[in-house]
VOGU-214838 format. One line per 5 residues: number of its first residue (from 1); their letters; for each residue x negated, y, z of N, C-alpha, C, CB. Coordinates in nm, 4 decimals, padded with zeros to 6 digits, always signed. Glycine has a CB too. Layout:
residues N
NUM = a = X,Y,Z,X,Y,Z,X,Y,Z,X,Y,Z ~ ...
This chain:
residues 144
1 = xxxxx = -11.9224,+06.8491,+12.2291,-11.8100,+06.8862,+12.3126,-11.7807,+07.0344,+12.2911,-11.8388,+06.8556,+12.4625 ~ -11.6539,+07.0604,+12.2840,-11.6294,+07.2067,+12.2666,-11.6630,+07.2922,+12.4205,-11.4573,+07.2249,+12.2143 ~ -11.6786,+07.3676,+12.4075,-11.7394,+07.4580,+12.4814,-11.6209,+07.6178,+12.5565,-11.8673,+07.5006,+12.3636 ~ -11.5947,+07.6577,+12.4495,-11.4631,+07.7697,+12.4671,-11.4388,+07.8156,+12.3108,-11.5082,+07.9310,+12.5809 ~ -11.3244,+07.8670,+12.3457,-11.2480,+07.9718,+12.2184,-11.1580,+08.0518,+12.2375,-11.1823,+07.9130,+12.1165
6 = xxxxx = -11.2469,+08.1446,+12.1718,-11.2015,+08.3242,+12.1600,-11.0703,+08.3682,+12.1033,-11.3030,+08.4084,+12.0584 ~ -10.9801,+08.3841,+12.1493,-10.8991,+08.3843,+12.0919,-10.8316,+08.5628,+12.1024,-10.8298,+08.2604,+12.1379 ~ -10.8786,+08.6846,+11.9853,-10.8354,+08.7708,+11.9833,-10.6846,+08.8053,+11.9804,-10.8935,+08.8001,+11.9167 ~ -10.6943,+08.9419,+12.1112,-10.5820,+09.0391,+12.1329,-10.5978,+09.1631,+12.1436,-10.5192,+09.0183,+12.2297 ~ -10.4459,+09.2302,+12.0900,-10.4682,+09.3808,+12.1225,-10.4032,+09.4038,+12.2751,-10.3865,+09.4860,+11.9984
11 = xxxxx = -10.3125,+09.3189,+12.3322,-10.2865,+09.3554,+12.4624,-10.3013,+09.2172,+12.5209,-10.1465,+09.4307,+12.4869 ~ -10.4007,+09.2289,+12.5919,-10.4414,+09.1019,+12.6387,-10.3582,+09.0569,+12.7675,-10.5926,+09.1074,+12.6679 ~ -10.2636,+09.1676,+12.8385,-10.2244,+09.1068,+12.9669,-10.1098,+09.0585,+12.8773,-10.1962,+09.2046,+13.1180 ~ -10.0403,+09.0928,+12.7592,-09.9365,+09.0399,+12.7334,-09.9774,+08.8974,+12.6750,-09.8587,+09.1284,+12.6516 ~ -10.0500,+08.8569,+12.6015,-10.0713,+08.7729,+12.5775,-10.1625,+08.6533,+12.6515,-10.0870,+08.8118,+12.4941
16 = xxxxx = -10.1642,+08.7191,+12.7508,-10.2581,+08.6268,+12.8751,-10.0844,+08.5221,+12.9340,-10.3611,+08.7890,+13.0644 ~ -09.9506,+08.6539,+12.9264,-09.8365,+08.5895,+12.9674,-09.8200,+08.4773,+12.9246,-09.7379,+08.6459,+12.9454 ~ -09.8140,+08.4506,+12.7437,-09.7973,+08.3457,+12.7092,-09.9099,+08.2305,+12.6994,-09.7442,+08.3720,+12.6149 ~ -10.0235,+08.2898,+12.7124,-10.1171,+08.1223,+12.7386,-10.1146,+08.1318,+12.8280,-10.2603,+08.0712,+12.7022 ~ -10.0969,+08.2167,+12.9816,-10.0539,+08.1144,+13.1298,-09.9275,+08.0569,+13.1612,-10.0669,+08.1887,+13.2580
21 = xxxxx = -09.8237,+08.0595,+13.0742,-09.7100,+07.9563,+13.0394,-09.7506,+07.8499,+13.0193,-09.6330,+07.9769,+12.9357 ~ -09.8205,+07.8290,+12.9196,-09.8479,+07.7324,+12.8696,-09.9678,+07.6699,+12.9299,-09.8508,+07.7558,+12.7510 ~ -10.0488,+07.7189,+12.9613,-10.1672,+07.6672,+12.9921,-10.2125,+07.5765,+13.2036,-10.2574,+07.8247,+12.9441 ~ -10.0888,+07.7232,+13.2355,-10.1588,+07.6713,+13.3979,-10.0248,+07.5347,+13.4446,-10.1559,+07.8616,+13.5613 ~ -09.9456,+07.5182,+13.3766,-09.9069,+07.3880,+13.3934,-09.9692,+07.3027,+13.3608,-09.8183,+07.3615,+13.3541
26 = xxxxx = -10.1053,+07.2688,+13.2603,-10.1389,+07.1538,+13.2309,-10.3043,+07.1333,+13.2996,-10.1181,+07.1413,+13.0702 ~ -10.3009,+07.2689,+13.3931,-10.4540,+07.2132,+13.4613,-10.5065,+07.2922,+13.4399,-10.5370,+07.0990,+13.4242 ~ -10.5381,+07.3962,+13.4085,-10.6139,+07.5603,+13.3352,-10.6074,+07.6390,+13.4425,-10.5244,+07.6556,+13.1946 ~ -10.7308,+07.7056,+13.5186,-10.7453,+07.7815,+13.6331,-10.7611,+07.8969,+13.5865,-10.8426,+07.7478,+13.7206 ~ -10.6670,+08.0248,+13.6056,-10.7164,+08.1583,+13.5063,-10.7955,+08.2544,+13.6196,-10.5580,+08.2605,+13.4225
31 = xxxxx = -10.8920,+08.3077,+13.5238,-10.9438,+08.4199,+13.6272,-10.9643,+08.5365,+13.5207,-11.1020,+08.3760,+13.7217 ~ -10.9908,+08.6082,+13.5860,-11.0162,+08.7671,+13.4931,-11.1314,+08.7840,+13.4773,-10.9738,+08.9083,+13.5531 ~ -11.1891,+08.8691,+13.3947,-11.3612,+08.9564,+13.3817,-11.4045,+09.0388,+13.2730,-11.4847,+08.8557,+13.3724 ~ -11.3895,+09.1723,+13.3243,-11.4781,+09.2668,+13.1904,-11.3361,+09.2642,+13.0612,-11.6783,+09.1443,+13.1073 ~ -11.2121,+09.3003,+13.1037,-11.0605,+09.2998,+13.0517,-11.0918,+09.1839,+12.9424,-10.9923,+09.4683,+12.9788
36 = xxxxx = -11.1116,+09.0872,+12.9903,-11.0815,+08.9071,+12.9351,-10.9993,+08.8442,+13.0159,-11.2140,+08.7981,+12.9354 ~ -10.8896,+08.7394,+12.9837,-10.8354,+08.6341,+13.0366,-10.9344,+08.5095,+13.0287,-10.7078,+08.6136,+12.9707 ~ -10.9355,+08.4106,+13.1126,-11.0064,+08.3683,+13.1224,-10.9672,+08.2244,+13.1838,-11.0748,+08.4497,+13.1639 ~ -10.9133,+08.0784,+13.0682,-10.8511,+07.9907,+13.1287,-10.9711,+07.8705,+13.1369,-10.7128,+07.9605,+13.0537 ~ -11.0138,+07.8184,+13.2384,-11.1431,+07.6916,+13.2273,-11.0144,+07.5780,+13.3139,-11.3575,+07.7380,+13.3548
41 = xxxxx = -11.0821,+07.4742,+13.3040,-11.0147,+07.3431,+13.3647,-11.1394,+07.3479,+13.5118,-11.0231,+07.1642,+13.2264 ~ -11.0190,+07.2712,+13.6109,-11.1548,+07.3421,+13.7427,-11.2451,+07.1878,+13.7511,-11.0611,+07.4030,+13.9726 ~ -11.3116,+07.2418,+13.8421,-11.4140,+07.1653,+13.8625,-11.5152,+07.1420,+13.7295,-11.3553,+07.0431,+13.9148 ~ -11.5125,+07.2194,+13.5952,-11.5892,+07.2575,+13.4818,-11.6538,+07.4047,+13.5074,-11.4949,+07.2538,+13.3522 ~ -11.7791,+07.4140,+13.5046,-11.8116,+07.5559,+13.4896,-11.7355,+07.5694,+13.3707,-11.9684,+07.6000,+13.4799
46 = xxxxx = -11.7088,+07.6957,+13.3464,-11.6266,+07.7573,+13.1849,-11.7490,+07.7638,+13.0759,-11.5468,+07.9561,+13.1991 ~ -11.8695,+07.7522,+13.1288,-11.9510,+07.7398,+12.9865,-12.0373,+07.6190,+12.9641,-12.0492,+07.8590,+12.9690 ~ -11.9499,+07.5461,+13.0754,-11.9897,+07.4138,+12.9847,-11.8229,+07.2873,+12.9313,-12.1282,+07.3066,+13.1199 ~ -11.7680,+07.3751,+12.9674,-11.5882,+07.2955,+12.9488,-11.5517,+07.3565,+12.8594,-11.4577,+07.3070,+13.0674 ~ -11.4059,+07.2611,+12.8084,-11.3366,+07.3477,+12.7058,-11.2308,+07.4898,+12.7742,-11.2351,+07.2291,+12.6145
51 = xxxxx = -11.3093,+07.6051,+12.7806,-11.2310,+07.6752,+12.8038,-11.2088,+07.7873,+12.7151,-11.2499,+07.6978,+12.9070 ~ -11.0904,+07.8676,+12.7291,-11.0033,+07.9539,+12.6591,-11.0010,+08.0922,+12.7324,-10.8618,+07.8900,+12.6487 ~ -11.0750,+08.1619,+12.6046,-11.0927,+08.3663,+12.6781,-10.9897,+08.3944,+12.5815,-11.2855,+08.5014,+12.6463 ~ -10.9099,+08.5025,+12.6385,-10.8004,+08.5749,+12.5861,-10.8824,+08.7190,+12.5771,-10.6536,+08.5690,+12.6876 ~ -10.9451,+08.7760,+12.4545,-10.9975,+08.9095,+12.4582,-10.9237,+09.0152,+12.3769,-11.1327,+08.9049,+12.4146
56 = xxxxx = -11.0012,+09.1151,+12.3959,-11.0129,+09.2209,+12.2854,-11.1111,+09.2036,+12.2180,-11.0191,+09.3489,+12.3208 ~ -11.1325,+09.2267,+12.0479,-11.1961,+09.2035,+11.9732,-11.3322,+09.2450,+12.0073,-11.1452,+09.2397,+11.8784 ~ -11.4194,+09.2095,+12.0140,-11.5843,+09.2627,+12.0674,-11.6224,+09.3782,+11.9596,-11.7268,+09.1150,+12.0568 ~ -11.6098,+09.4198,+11.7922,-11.6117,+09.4888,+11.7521,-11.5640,+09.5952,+11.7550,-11.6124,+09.4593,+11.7074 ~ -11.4554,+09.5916,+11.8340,-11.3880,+09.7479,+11.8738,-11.1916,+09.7425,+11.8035,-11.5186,+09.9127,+11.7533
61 = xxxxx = -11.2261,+09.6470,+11.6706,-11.1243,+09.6827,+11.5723,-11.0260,+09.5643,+11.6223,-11.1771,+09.6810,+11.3988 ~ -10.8788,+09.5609,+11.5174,-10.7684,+09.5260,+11.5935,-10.7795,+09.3806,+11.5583,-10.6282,+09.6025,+11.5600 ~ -10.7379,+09.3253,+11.6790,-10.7372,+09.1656,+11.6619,-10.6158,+09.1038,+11.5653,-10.7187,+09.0966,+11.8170 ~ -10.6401,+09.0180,+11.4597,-10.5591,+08.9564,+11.3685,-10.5751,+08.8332,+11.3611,-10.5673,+09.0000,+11.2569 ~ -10.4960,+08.7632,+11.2545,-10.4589,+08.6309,+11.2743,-10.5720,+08.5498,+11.1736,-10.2897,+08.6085,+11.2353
66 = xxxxx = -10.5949,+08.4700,+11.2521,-10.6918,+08.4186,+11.1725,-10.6511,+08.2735,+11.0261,-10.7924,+08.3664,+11.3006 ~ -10.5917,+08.2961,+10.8895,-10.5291,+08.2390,+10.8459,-10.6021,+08.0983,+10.8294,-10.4844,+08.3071,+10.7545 ~ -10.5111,+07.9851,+10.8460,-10.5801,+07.8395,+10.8795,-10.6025,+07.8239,+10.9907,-10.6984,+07.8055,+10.8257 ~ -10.6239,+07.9235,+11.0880,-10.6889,+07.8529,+11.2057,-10.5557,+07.8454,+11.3234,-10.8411,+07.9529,+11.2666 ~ -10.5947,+07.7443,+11.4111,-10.4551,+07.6718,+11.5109,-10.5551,+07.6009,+11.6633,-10.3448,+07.4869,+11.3853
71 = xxxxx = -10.5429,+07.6433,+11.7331,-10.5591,+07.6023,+11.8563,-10.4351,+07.4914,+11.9333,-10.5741,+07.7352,+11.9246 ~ -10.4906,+07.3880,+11.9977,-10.4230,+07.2428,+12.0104,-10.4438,+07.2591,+12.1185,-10.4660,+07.1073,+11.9481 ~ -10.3309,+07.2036,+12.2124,-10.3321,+07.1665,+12.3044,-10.2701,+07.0051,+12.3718,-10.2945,+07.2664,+12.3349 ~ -10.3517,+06.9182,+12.4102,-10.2705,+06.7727,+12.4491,-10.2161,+06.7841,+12.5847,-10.3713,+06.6320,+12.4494 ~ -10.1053,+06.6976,+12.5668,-10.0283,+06.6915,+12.6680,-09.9850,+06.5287,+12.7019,-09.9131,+06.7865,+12.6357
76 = xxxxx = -09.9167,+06.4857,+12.8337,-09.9122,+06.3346,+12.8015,-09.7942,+06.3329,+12.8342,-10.0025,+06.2267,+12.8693 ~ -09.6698,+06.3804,+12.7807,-09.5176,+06.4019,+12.7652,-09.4725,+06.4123,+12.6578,-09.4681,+06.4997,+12.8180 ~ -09.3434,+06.3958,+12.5627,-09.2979,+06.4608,+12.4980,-09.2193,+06.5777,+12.6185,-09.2249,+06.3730,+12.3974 ~ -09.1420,+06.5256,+12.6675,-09.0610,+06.6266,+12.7621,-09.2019,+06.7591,+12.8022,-08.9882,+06.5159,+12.9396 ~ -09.2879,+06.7471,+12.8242,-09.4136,+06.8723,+12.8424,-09.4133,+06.9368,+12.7292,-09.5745,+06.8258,+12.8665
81 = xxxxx = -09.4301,+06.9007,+12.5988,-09.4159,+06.9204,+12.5045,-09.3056,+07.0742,+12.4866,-09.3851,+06.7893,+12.4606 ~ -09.2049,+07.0202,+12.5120,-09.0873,+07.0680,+12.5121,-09.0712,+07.1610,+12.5867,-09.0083,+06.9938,+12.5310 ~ -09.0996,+07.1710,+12.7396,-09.1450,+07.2440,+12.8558,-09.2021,+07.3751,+12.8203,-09.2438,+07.1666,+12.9306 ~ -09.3424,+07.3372,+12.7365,-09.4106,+07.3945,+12.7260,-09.3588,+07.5183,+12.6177,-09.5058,+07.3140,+12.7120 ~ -09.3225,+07.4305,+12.5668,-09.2994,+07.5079,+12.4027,-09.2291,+07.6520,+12.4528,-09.1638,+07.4001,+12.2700
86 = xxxxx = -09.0991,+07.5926,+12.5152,-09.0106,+07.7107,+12.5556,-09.0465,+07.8018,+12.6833,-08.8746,+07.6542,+12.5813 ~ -09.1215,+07.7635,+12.7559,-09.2174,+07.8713,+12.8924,-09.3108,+07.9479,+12.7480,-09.3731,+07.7362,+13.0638 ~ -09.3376,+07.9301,+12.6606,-09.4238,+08.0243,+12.5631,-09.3579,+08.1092,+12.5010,-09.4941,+07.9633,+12.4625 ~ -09.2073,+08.0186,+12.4534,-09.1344,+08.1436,+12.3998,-09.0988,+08.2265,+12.4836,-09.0253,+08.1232,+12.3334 ~ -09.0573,+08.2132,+12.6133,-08.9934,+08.2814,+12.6978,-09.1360,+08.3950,+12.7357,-08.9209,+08.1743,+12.8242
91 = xxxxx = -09.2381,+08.3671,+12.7514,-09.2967,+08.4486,+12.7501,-09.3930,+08.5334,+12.6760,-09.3123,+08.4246,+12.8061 ~ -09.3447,+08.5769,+12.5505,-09.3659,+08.6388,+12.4440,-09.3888,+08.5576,+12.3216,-09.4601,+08.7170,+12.4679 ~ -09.4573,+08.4251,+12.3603,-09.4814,+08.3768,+12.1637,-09.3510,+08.3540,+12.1080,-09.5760,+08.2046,+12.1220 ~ -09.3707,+08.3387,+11.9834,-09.2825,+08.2999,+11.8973,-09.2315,+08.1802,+11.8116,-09.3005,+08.3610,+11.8447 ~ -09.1494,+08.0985,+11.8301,-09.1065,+07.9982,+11.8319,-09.1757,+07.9546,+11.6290,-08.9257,+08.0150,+11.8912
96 = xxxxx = -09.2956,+07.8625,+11.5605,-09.2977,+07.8078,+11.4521,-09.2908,+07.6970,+11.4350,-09.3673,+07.8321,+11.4033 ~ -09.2176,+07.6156,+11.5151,-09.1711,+07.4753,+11.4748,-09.1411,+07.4495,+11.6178,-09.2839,+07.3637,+11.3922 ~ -08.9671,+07.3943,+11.6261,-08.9691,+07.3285,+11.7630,-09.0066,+07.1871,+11.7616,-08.8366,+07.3377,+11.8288 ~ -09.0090,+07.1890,+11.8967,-09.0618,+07.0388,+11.9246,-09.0516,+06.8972,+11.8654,-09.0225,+07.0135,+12.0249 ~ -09.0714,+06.8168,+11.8274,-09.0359,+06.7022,+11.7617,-09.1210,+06.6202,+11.6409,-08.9203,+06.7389,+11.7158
101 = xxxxx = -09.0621,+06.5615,+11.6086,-09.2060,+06.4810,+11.5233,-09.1536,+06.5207,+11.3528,-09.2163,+06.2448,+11.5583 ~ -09.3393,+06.5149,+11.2784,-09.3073,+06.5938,+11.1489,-09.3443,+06.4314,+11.0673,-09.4292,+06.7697,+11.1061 ~ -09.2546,+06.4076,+10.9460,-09.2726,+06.2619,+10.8577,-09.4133,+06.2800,+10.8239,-09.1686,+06.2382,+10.7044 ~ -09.4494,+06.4439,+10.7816,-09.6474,+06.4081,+10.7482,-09.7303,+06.3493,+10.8324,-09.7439,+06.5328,+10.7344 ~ -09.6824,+06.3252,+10.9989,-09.7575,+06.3622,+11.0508,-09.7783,+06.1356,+11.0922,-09.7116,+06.5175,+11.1616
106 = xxxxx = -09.8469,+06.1352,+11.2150,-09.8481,+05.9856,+11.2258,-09.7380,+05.9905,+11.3248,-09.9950,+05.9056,+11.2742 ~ -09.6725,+05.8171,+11.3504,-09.5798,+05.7910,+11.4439,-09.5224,+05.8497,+11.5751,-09.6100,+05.7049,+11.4665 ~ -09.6293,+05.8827,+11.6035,-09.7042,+05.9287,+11.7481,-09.7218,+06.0764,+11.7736,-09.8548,+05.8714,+11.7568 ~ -09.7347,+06.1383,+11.6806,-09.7646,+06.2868,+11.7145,-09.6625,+06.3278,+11.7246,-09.8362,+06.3709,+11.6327 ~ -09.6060,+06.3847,+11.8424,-09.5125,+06.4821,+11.8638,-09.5492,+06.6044,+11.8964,-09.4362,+06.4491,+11.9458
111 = xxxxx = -09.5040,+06.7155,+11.8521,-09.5560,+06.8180,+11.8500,-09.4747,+06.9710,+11.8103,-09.6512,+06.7805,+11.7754 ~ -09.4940,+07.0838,+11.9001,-09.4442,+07.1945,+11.9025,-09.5072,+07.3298,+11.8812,-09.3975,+07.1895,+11.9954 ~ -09.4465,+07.4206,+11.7829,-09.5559,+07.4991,+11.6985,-09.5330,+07.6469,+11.7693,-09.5254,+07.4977,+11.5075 ~ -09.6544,+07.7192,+11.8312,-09.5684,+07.8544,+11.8599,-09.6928,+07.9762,+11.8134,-09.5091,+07.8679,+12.0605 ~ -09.6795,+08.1157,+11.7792,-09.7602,+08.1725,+11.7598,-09.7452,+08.2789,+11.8770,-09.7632,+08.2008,+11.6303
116 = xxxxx = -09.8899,+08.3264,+11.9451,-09.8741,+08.4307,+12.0193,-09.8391,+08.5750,+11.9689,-09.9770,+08.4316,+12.0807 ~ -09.8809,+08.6894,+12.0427,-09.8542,+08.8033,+12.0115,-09.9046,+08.8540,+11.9092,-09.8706,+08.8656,+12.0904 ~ -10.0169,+08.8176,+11.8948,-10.0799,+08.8443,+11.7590,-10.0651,+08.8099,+11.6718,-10.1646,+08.8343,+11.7394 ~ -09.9710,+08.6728,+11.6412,-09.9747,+08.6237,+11.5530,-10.0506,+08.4372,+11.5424,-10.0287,+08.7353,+11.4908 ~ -10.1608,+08.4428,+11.6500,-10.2831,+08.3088,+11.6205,-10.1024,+08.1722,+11.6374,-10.4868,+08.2875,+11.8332
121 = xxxxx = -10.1672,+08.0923,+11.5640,-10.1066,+07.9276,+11.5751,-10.1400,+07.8371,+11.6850,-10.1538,+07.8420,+11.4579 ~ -10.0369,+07.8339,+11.7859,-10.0577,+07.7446,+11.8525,-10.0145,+07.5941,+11.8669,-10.0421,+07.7936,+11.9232 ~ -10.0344,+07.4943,+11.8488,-09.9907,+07.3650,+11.9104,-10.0050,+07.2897,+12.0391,-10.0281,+07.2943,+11.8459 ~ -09.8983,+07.2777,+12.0738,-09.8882,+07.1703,+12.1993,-09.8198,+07.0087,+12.1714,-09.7838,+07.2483,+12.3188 ~ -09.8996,+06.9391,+12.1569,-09.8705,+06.7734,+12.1095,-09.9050,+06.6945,+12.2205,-09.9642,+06.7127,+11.9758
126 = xxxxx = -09.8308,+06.5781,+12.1882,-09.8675,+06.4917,+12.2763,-09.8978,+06.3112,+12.1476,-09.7144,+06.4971,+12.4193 ~ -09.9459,+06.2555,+12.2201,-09.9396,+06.1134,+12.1409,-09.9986,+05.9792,+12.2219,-10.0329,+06.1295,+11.9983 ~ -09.9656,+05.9928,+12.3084,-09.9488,+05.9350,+12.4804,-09.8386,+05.7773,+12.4360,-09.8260,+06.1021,+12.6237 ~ -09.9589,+05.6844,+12.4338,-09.8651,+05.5521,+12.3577,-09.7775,+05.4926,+12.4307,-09.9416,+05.4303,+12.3101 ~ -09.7394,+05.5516,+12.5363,-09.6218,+05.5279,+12.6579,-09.5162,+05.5834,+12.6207,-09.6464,+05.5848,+12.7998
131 = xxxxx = -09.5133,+05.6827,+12.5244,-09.4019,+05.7766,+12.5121,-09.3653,+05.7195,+12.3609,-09.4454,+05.9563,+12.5299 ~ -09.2208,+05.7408,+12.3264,-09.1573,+05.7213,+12.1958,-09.2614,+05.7511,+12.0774,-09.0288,+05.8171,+12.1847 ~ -09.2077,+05.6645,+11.9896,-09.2902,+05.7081,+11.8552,-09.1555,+05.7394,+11.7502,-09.4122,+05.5600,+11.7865 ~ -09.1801,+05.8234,+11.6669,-09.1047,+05.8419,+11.5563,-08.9582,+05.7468,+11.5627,-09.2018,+05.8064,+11.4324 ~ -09.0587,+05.6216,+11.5048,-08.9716,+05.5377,+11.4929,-08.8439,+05.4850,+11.5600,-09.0276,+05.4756,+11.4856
136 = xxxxx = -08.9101,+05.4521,+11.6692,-08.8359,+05.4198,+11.8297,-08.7112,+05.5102,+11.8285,-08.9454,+05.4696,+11.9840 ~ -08.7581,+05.6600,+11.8004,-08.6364,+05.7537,+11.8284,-08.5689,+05.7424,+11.7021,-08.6708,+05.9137,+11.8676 ~ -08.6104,+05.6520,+11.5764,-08.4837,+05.7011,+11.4682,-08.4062,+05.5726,+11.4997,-08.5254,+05.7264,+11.2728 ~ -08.4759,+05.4905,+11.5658,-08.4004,+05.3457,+11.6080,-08.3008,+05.3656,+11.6843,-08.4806,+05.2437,+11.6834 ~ -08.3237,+05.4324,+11.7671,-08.2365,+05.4880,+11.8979,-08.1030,+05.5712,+11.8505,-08.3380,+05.6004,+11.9967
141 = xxxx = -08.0741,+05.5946,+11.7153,-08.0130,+05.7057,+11.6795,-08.0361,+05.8589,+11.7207,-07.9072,+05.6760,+11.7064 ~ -08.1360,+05.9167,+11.7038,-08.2002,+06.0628,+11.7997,-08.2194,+06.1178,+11.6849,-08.3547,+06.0623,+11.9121 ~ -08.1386,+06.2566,+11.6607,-08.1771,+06.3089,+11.4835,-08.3445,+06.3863,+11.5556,-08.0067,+06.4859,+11.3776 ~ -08.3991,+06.3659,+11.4125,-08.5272,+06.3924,+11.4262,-08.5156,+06.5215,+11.3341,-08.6309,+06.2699,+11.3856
């Protein structure tokens, strides 16, 4: 089971903006400590749940993007999806793929790409077999 992930900043309250957009709508309790953000799901201690520290680099030096690496988040909406995507842009990340489904990807994954202040890759997907698949929506006439 994952445990937490570090996810380096150089201004952590700004970038605390955009993962509590995103994050305290889907169940993420934030608290502060020792200039960390600090998102756990409640009723999880944070070091034994999947939770998310927003820091400054522990070495001292400037936090950068880590190339390949992408932090996921599930959701059980496309419409959350969507929600989400744009409460992130609006609060500082930056829009790398809007919402919607990719042909690489399977039927089901819908999914919205944003990077924070620093730069890190974020995803917010959903694949919630209640909700449209690909298909369904090219059936429907819905440009994809």
């Amino acid at each position: 089971m994952l445990s937490y992930i570090m996810i380096g900043a150089n201004d952590v309250d700004l970038s605390g903006r955009m993962y509590s957009a995103i994050l305290l709508p889907i169940g993420y309790v934030k608290t502060e400590s020792k200039g960390a953000i600090i998102y756990a799901l409640p009723d999880i201690p944070r070091h034994n749940g999947p939770a998310v520290y927003i820091t400054k680099p522990y070495d001292g030096r400037e936090a950068t993007v880590g190339n390949g690496s992408m932090t996921a988040f599930r959701v059980d909406s496309h419409a959350l999806v969507r929600e989400l995507h744009a409460a992130g842009v609006a609060a500082g990340g930056k829009d790398e793929g809007a919402p919607g489904f990719r042909a690489e990807y399977s039927e089901r994954f819908f999914v919205g790409y944003l990077r924070d202040p620093v730069g890190n890759k974020v995803a917010i997907f959903c694949t919630n077999p209640s909700e449209p698949t690909r298909n369904t929506e090219r059936d429907a006439g819905n440009t994809l």
